[in-house]
N, C-alpha and C positions, 0 to 999 in steps of 0.2 A: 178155813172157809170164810171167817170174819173176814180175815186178813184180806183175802180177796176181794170182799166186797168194800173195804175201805180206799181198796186202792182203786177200784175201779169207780169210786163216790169221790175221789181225789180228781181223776184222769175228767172224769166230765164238770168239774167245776173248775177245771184250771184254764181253760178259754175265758170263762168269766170272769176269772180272775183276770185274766189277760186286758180285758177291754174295760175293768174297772175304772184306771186313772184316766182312759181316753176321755169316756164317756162324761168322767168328773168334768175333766178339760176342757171337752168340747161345750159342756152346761153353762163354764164359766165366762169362757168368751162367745157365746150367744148372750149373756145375762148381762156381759159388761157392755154389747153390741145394743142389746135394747135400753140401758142406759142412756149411750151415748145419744141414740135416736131419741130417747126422751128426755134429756139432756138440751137437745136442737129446739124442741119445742117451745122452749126458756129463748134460747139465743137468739133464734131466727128473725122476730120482732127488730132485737137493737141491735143485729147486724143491719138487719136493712136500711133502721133509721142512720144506723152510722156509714154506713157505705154512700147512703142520698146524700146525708150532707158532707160529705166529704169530696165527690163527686162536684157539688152547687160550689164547696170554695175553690174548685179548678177551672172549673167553668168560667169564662166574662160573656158577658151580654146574653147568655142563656140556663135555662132551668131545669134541674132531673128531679124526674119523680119514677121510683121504682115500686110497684104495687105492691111485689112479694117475694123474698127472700129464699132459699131452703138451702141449708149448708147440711153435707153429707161427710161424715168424721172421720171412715173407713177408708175412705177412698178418696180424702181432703176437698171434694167436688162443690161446687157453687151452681146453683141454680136461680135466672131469676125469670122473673116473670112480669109482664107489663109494663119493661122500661122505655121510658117518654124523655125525648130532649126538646123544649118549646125554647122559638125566640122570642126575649122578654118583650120586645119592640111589637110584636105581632105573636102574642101568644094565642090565639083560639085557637090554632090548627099548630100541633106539633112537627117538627120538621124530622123528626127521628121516631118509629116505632116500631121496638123489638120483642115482640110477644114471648119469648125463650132467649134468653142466653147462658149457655153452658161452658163452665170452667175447670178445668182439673190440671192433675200430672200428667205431663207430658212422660207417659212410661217407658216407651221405648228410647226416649235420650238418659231415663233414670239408670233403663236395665245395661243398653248395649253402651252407653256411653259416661256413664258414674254423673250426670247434668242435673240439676234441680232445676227445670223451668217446669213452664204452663201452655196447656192447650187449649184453644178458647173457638167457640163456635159460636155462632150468630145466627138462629133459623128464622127464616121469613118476615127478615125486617123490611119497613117501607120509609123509603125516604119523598116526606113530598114538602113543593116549594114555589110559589105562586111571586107573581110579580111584586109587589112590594116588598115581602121577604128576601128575593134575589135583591134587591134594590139598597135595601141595610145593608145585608153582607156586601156589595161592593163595594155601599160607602165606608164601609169600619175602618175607621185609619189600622187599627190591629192588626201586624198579620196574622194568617191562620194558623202559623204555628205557634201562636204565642199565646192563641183563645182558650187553649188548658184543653183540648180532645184527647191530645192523648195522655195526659196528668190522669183523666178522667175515667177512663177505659184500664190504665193501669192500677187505676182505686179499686178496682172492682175485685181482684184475686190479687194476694200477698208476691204470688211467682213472678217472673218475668215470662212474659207469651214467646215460647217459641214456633208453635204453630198457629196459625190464622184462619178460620174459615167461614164463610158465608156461603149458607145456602137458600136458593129459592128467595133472594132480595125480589125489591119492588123498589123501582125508583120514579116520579112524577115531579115536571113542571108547568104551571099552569099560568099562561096567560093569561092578561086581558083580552076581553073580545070573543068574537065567535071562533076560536080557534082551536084544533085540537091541542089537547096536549102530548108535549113530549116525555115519552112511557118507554119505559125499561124495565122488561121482568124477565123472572127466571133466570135472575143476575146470582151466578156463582163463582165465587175466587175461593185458592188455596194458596194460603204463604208457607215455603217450612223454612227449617234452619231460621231463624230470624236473631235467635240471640249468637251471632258469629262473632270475631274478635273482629277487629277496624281491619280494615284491607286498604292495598295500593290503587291506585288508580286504575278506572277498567275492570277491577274484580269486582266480580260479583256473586258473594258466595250462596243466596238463598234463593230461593226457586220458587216462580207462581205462576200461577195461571187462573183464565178469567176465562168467560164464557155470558152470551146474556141473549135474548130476542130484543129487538130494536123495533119499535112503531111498528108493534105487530107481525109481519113478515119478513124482516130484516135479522141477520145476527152477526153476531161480536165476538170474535175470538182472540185472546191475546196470549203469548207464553212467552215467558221472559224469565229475567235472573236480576236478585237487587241487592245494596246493600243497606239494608233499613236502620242499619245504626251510623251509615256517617252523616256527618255534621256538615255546616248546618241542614243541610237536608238530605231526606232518604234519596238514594241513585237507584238507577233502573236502567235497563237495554231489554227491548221488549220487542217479539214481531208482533204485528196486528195484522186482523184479516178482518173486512169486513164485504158483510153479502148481501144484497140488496136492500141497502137503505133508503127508505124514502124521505126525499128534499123538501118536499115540502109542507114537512113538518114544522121545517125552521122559518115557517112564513112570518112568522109576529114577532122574530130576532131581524130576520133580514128588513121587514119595513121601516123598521126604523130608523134605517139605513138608505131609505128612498129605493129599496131592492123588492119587487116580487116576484116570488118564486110560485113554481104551478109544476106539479109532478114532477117526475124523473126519480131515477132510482142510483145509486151508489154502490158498487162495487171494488172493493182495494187492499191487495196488500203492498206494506210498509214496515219498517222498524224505524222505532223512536229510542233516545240515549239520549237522558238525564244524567250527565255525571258530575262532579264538583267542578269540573272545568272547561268541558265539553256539551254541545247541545248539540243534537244530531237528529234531521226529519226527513228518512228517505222512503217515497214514495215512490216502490217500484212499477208496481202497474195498477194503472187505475181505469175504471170505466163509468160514465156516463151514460147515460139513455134516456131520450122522452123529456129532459126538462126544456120548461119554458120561462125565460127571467128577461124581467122589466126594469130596466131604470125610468123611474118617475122624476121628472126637474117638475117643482112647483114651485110657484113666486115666494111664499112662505119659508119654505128653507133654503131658498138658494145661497145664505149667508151660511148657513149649518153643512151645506155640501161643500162650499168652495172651503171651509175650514178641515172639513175631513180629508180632501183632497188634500191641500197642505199638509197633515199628517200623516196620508200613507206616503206622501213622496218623502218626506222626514223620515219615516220610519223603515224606507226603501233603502234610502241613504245609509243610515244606521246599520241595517244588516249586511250592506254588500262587501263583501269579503270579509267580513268580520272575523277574527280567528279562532273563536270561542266559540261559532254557532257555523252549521252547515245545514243546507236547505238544498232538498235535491229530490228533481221530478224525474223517474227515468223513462215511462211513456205514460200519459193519458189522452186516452181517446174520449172525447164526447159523439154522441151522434145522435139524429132522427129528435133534433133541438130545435128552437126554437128563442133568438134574443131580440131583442128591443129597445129604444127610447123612445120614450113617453115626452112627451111635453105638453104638460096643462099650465104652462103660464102664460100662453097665446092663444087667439079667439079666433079659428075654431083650437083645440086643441089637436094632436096628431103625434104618430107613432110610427117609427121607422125600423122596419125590423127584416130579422133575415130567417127566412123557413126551410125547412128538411137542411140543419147544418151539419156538417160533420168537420170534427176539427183534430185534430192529432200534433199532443204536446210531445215532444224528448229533448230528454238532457238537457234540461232549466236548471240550473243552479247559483246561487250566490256567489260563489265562490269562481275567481279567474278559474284557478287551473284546473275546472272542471270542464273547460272546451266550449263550443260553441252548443249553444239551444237554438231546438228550431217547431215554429210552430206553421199547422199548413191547415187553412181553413175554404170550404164551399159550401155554398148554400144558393138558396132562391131571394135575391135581394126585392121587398116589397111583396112574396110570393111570384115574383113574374121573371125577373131578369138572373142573369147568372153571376156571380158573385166569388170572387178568389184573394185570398190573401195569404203571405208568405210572411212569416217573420223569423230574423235572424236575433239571436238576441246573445248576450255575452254579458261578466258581468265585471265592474271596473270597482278602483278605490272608492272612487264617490260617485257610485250606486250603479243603478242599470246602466246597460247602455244596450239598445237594438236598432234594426233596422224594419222598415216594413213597406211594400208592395201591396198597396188594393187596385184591383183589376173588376168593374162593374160593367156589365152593357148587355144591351136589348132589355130594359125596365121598361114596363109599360106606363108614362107618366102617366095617366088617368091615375093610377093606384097612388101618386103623391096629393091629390086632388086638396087633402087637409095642409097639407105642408104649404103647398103655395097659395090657397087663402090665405093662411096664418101670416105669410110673410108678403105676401102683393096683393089679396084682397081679390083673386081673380079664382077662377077653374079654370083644368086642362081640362079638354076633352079627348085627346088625343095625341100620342105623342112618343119617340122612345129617349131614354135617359143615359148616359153611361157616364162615366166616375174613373179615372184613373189617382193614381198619387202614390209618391214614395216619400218616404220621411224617418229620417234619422235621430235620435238622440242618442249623446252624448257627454258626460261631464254636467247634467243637467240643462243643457242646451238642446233647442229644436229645431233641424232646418229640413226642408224637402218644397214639396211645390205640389201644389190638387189642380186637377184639370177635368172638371163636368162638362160636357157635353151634351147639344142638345138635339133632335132630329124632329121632321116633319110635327112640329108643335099646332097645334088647335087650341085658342083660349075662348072664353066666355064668360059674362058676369055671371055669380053664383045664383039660382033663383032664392026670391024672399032676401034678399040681401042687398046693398042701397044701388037703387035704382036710377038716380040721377043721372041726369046726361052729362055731369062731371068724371062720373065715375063710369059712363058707356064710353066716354072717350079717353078713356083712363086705360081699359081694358083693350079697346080696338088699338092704341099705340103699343100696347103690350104685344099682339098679336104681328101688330106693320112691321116691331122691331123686330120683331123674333126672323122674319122673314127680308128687314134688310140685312142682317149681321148674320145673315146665313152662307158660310164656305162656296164656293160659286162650283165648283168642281164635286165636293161632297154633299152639300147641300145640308149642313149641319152647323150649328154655332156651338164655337169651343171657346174656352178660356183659360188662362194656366196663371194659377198665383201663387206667390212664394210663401213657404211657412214660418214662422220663425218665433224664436221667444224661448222663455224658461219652460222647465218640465212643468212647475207647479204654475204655471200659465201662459202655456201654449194660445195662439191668437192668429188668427187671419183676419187682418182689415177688409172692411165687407167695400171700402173707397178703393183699397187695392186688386180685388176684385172686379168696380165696376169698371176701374182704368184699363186693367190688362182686357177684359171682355173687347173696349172698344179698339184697343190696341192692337188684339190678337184677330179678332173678328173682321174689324171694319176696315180700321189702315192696312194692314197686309194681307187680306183679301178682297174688299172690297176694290178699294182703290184703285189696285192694279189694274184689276176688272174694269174699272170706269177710263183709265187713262189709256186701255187697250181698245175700248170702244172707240174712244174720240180720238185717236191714232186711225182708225179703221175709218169712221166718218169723212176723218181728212183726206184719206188718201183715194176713195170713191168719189169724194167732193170735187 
């Protein structure tokens, strides 16, 4: 009877015996776990302080300040918190801030692939950066890959990062002036594979993608493949999409450039290819809508334009066929546009422009054996008269070369009213205008020939404007003339002058102008006319 009950006092403590050493086990490595965590309590401090400063000697011309530290032992994880990058040049507003960054194992290259790297996440940083600060970083003789960013970023965790990710960024730049800023949120990228072995040319073995909102209504999509370890710089081949961007955002970029922009929105995709030897920007199809853009001539920078111009036609040069870079449009339509010149460096000042435009680019390219480009433009020249142009273009050893066709007429000259005070001090009141011309460049030479046109003209002196009977008889020859050097058959004064000169200054003599006027107008219509009369008087006579 004993016997039984020992054994059956055996049978119900032998589970417990069973879970004994677990239970030990499990005590221990809880006990060694809360250690470790109270262990960190100690470290977290002069990890941080040594990670800030070790971070500041990667850095040139800029400052980290990291708030707060937590390193997790179990799980070898880094957390920080309130990391700040100021430029020393303009420190009150930091140009980096990232409220969380988190680092660990990357486990799934540990588990499936035997790899020791790192994974590193970046939540809801904001990158912002106002005009003077852009202003430094341009000037830095440094380049950027030698400012210690990424020195700095790899300070942060022991691993090497093989994953990348940002979420929920914030990007801002902030002009001068009443202008908005240009705003990027809800900017998220993911890089993987990052730590790959060197690859051949064209591979690209890691994989990312980007996503963001653009000036509010607008977004950004990219997905691409890079190789972030070759030298000297990281390569990429990426497609891009983007959806209704708004232009005129970049108003306080473009005027400084004598450009302003007024609405319109952006639509396009493309892939771009960075590679060690290759540069590649194909723009398959793009859309315009609604913008309206000014070129501004004013007395003040006419020195600053005519130098720009010299540099794009230089930099024109530069790229045409180049065999390291390819540049390629394969259609952009603009439409329901509006473009302009402005000229305020004449009294009155006056603006010439074309309304309701619609223009349609294909196959633009740098490069000869990309074939011919052709662009085709219409619009309302003045808002009144109709308006066409054709351009052929192709692209040579040294640089552009195209052709081009403008076709203007039935412009109501009232609507130039500012243009011909500005240049003869008089008003149209009445009148119609057309414009033909073709014109060639090539090898950086200009040659073609413009031929304006004038119909039943009405002038008048401007009112409030000099009243002298110098200037009454100044205006009424204007008017006499217009009406002798008028076509006897068309009843219209024409003229046609040759164009000619370099790309980076193209010129028509305003004396070859007034010769062919007389030449074309007066001796080969006039005269005939006069010598057919007094032929006819004789022969009645």
């Amino acid at each position: 009877m004993n016997t039984h009950d020992g054994s059956n006092r055996r049978s119900i403590l032998r589970p417990g015996s069973r879970l004994r050493p677990w239970i030990w086990t499990g005590g221990v490595i809880v006990l060694i776990i809360a250690l470790a965590y109270g262990a960190t309590l100690f470290v977290n401090e002069p990890l941080r302080r040594y990670t800030e400063a070790k971070m500041n000697r990667a850095m040139k011309g800029y400052t980290v300040h990291i708030a707060g530290l937590q390193f997790h032992p179990v799980n070898f994880a880094l957390n920080l918190k309130g990391l700040t990058v100021s430029q020393n040049a303009h420190p009150n507003q930091p140009i980096l801030d990232i409220p969380y960054l988190h680092a660990s194992v990357h486990w799934k290259a540990l588990l499936l692939h035997g790899r020791v790297v790192g994974d590193m996440l970046i939540a809801r940083p904001k990158v912002y950066m106002n005009l003077p600060q852009m202003r430094k970083e341009i000037a830095n003789p440094t380049p950027v890959k030698e400012r210690g960013w990424q020195e700095a970023f790899e300070a942060i965790y022991p691993l090497k990062i093989n994953v990348f990710r940002i979420r929920e960024g914030d990007i801002t730049y902030q002009d001068q002036g009443p202008f908005k800023p240009l705003h990027i949120e809800h900017f998220n990228f993911h890089a993987t594979n990052i730590r790959n072995v060197r690859s051949r040319e064209h591979v690209y073995p890691s994989e990312f993608q980007a996503s963001a909102v653009v000036f509010g209504n607008g977004h950004l999509s990219v997905d691409g493949r890079a190789d972030f370890l070759a030298e000297p710089n990281a390569t990429f081949i990426a497609d891009t999409t983007l959806d209704r961007i708004a232009l005129d955002y970049f108003k306080p970029i473009t005027d400084r450039y004598n450009v302003t922009v007024d609405k319109g929105v952006l639509s396009a995709k493309g892939q771009v290819e960075y590679g060690a030897k290759t540069r590649r920007v194909e723009l398959r199809e793009a859309t315009i809508d609604g913008i309206k853009i000014d070129y501004v001539h004013t007395a003040s920078t006419a020195n600053a334009e005519q130098t720009r111009v010299t540099q794009t036609v230089q930099a024109a040069q530069a790229t045409g066929n180049a065999p390291d870079l390819l540049i390629r449009i394969g259609r952009l339509h603009i439409r329901n546009s509006n473009f302009g010149y402005v000229n305020r460096g004449t009294n009155p000042p006056y603006r010439v422009f074309l309304a309701d435009t619609d223009i349609t680019v294909t196959n633009v390219s740098n490069q000869t054996g990309a074939g011919i480009g052709t662009a085709a433009l219409s619009g309302k020249f003045m808002d009144s008269g109709t308006a066409t142009v054709d351009v052929k273009s192709r692209s040579t050893n040294s640089g552009p070369a195209f052709d081009v066709a403008i076709r203007i007429a039935g412009v109501d000259m009232s609507a130039m009213s500012d243009l011909f005070r500005a240049y003869g001090n008089f008003d149209v009141a009445s009148g119609q205008f057309a414009f033909y011309s073709e014109v060639s460049v090539e090898h950086g030479a200009v040659t073609g020939y413009v031929k304006p046109m004038f119909k039943d003209i009405a002038v008048y002196a401007p009112q409030g404007e000099d009243t002298s009977l110098r200037h009454k008889i100044y205006v009424k020859i204007v008017g006499v003339a217009s009406k002798i050097l008028k076509n006897r058959t068309r009843k219209e004064v024409a003229t046609r002058a040759d164009v000619n000169g370099r790309l980076d200054n193209p010129k028509v003599s305003v004396m070859q102008v007034a010769v062919r006027l007389v030449q074309n107008a007066f001796f080969k219509a006039i005269l005939p006319g006069l010598e057919r009369e007094t032929t006819e008087a004789r022969e009645n006579g």
